[in-house]
N, C-alpha and C positions, 0 to 999 in steps of 0.2 A: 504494500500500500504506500502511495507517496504521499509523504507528510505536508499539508497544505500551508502556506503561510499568512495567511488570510481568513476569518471565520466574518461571518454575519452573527447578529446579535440572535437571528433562529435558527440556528445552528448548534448553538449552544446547548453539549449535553454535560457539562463539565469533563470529558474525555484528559487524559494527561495532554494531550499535543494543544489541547486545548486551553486547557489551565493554564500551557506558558505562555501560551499569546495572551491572554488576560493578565496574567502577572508582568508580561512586558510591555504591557499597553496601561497599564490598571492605573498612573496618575489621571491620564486623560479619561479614561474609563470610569473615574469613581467622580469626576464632578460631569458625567451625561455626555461625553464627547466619544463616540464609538470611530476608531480609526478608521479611513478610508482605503478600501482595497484598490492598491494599485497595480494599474495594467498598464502594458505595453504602449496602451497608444496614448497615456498620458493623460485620457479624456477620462473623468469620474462621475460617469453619471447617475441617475437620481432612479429610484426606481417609482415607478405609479403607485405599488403597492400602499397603501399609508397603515402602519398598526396604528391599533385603538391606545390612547394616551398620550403624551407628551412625547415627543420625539430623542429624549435624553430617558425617558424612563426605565426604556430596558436593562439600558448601558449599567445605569446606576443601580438598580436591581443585582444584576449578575457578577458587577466591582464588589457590592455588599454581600452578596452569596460565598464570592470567593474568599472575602477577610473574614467574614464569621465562624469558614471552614478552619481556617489558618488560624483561628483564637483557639479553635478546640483544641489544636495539636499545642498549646503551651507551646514550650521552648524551642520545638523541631519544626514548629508554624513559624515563628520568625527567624528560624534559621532559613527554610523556604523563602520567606519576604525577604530576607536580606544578602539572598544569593540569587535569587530569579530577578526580582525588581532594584534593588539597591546595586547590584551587579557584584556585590563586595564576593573575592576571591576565598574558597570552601577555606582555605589553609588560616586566614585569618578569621574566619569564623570560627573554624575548632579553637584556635587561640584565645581569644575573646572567651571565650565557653569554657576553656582550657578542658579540652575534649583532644580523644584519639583524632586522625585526622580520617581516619576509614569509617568509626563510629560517627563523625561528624556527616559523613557521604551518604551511612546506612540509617541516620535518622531524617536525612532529606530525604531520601528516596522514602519512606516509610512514613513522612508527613505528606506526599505527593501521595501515595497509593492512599491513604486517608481520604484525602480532598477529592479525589474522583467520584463519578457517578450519577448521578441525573438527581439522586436522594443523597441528604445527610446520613449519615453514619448513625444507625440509634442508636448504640454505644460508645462509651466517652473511650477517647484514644490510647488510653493506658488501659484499659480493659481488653480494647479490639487489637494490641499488639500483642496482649498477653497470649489473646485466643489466638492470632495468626503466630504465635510460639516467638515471636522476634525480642531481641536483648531490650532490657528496658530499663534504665539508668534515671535515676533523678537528678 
């Protein structure tokens, strides 16, 4: 499957490939500003379609869906926000956390697998790493 680089706000199922484009878009995305897909011919046009509500509502919906995701993961949620969005480099995050620097990798990955999914997680994230058997460090 080729990873797209571009989503629509109806597109949105919270998928991982999906999540980083929202996490790499999410300043403009959380105050109602949904990036434009850009093509080739440099022309970005409009579609007929119109959804029902404000035209920033989706944006801001799906920016709030994603950080409410990422509260639930405590500490491995901002380790996510601060290596997807903030761009800061894994190694100075473990640092900062004074965390291993592979434990630092295998709780991003593991706050990412949280955050997927079309639904919240009914169980809080140290519960659901316990049941998926993954290290679990306070």
């Amino acid at each position: 499957m080729i990873k797209k680089s571009w989503y629509s706000p109806g597109e949105i199922t919270f998928q991982k490939d999906e999540i980083l484009f929202i996490l790499d878009n999410l300043g403009d995305i959380r105050i109602g500003f949904w990036p434009p897909e850009h093509k080739e011919t440099g022309y970005v046009g409009m579609s007929k379609h119109r959804p029902a509500g404000a035209y920033f509502e989706k944006a801001i919906q799906i920016g709030a869906e994603v950080v409410v995701r990422l509260i639930k993961c405590r500490r491995d949620g901002k380790m996510v926000y601060d290596h997807y969005y903030l761009k800061e480099d894994i190694v100075d995050i473990a640092e900062f956390n004074q965390l291993d620097y592979w434990y630092t990798v295998e709780c991003i990955d593991s706050a990412l697998r949280y955050i997927t999914g079309w639904k919240r997680k009914s169980t809080d994230y140290i519960a659901w790493k316990k049941k998926t058997r993954q290290r679990v460090k306070r």
